[in-house]
N, C-alpha and C positions, 0 to 999 in steps of 0.2 A: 345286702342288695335289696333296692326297694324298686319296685314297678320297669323293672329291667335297665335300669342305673346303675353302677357300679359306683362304688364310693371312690372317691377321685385320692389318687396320692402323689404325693408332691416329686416333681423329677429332680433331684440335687446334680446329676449329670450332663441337665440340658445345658446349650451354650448360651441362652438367649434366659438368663435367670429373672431377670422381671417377669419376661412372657411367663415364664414356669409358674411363677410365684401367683401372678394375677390370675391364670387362668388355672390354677388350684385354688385359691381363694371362691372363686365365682363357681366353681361347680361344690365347692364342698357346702358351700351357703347353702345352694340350691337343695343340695341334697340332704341338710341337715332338716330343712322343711318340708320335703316332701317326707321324710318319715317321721316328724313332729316333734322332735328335741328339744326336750327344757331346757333351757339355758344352763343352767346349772350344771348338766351332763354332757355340754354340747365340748368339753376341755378333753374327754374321753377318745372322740372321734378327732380330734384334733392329733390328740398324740398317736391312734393308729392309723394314722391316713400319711403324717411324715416321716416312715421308715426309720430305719435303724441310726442315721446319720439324725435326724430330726431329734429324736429318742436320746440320742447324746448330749445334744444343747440342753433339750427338755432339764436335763438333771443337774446340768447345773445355776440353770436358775434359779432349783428351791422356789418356790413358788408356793405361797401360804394357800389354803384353800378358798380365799375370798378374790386372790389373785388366778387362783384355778377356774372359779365361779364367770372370769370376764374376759369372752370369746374373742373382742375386738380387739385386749391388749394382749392374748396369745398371738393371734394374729401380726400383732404391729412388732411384736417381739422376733417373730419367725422372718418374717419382712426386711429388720434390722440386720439379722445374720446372715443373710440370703443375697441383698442386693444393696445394704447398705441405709445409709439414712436417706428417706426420700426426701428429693430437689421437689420444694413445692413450687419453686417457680417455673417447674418445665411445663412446659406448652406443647401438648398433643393432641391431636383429631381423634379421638378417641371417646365410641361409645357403648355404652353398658346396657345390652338388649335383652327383655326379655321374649325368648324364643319358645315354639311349641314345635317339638320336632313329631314328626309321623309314628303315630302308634304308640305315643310315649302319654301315658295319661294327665300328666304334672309340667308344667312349664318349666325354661328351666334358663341359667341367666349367662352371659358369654361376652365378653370384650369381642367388638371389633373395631378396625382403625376404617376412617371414614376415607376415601380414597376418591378426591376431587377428580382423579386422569384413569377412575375405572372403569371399561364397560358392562361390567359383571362381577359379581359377588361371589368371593371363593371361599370354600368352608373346609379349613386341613380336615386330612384322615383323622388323625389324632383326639381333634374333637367329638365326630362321628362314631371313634370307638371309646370315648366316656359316653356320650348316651346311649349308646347303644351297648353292650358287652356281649351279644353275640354275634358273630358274623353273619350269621344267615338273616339274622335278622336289621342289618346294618345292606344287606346286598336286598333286599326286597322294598325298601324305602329309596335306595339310588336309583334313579332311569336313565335310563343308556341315552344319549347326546351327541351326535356327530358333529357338534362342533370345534373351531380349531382357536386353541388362547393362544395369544400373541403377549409376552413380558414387553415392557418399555424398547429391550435392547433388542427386541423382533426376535426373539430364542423362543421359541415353542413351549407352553406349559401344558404337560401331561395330567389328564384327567379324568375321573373314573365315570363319569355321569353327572346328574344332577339331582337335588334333593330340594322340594319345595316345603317354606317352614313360613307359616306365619310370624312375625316378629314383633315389637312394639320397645317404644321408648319411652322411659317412664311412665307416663298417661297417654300416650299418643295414642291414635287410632292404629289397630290391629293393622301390616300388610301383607301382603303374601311375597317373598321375593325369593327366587332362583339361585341357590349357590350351587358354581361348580365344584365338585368333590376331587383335591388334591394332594400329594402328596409334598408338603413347603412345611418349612420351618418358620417361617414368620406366624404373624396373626393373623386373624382371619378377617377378612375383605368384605368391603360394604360399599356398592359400589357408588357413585356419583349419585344417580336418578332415586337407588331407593333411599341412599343419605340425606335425600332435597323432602324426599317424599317424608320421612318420620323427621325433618323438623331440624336434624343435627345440623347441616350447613345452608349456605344460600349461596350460590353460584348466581349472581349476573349475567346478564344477556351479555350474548360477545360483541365486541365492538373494533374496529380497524381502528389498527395504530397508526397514528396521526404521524408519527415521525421515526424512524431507525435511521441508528447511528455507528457508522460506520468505521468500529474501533481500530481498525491496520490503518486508515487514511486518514481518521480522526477529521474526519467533516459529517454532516449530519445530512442525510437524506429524508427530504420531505414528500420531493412529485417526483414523477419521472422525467422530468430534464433533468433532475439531481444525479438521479439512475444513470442516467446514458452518459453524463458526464464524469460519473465515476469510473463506469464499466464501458468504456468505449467501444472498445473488443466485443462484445458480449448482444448489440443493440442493433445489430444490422441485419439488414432482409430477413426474410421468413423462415430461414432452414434449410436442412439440406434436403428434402424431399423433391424428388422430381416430378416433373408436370403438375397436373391438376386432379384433383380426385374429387366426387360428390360421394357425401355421407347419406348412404340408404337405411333408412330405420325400416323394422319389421310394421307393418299396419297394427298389430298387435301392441307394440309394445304400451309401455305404463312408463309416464312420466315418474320422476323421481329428484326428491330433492336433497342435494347433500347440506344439512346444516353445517357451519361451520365449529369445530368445536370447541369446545368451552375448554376456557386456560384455567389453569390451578391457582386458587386461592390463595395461595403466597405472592402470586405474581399481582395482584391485584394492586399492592400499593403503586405500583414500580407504573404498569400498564392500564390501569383502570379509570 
């Protein structure tokens, strides 16, 4: 253990084997650097970081010493047995940060997927307890957050606090950004605004769609005479509210603007 880091070991039991494989990949790097491993002896930590299943493959590769000496093709080799031969053509949001988390003296490095329809940045337990390995010191860096996450399908995501880490992408300039601390099995979340901020994606200003098309009736609505001609039913008087009512605002109040929000990045060809 070096600077209250734990040396990362690989999960062969997880269901999500890529995730496993990547985000054992990315902390073992990190931590082969923060205690300064020759190259040459970095095959060492390799072999005790992948457990006893790992240990098994290990042996029957045979592996010459000058193949022991080359970190990259252990790596590519573990990679092979784990999740298969990697699809170079898949296409994912996906970026490779380096992070400085609270009290941790050495930066340290973490996939996260870029998430065009996030309001906020989620960081699993999981990763909180690689850099961290003691509890108490893992609850003294999260701050309590009375906020409430809402998943896409409106289901509530439970959450321990929040943890602020400066981050950076490649060369980018340093930021500070807020993850909530969860307990999820995916990857870890980066949301929309700080994904714009370090560089990863470019979200366009939102813009009204010029036309929707109305797939059960298969005519295509432009204005609203289209509307009302569609939905006949649907276009008439005000409501069912009775009488008349005047809307009284507080002297007080503060105007407020709701932007409209920004579509996801896939949809761009389609809608853009």
């Amino acid at each position: 253990m070096a600077q209250g880091i734990q040396m990362p070991y690989l999960n062969w039991d997880y269901k999500d084997q890529q995730l496993a494989f990547s985000e054992w990949k990315d902390f073992l790097e990190s931590y082969l650097v923060i205690i300064n491993v020759d190259e040459a002896k970095k095959w060492h930590y390799n072999l005790l970081s992948v457990g006893t299943k790992g240990r098994e493959f290990w042996e029957t590769w045979q592996l010459s010493p000058n193949q022991k000496a080359d970190s990259s093709g252990i790596l590519k080799k573990f990679e092979e047995h784990l999740i298969g031969t990697p699809n170079n053509g898949r296409q994912s949001v996906i970026a490779k940060l380096n992070i400085q988390p609270p009290d941790v003296s050495r930066r340290v490095t973490l996939r996260f997927k870029a998430d065009t329809g996030a309001n906020g940045s989620i960081m699993p337990i999981r990763c909180m307890q690689q850099m961290y390995l003691n509890k108490d010191d893992r609850r003294k860096v999260i701050q309590r957050n009375r906020a409430t996450l809402t998943a896409v399908n409106e289901t509530a995501i439970h959450h321990h606090g929040v943890v602020k880490m400066p981050v950076q992408l490649n060369d980018s300039t340093w930021i500070t950004s807020v993850f909530y601390v969860c307990e999820r099995d995916g990857p870890a979340i980066l949301s929309c605004d700080a994904s714009e901020k370090l560089g990863k994606i470019k979200v366009k200003k939102s813009r009204n769609i010029s036309a929707v098309t109305d797939t059960a009736a298969g005519k295509q609505i432009k204005d609203t005479d289209d509307l009302q001609r569609v939905y006949p039913d649907r276009s008439e008087g005000l409501g069912n509210m009775p009488g008349e009512y005047d809307i009284e605002l507080k002297e007080d109040a503060s105007p407020v603007v709701a932007l409209p929000r920004k579509y996801r990045s896939n949809l761009e060809t389609k809608y853009g």
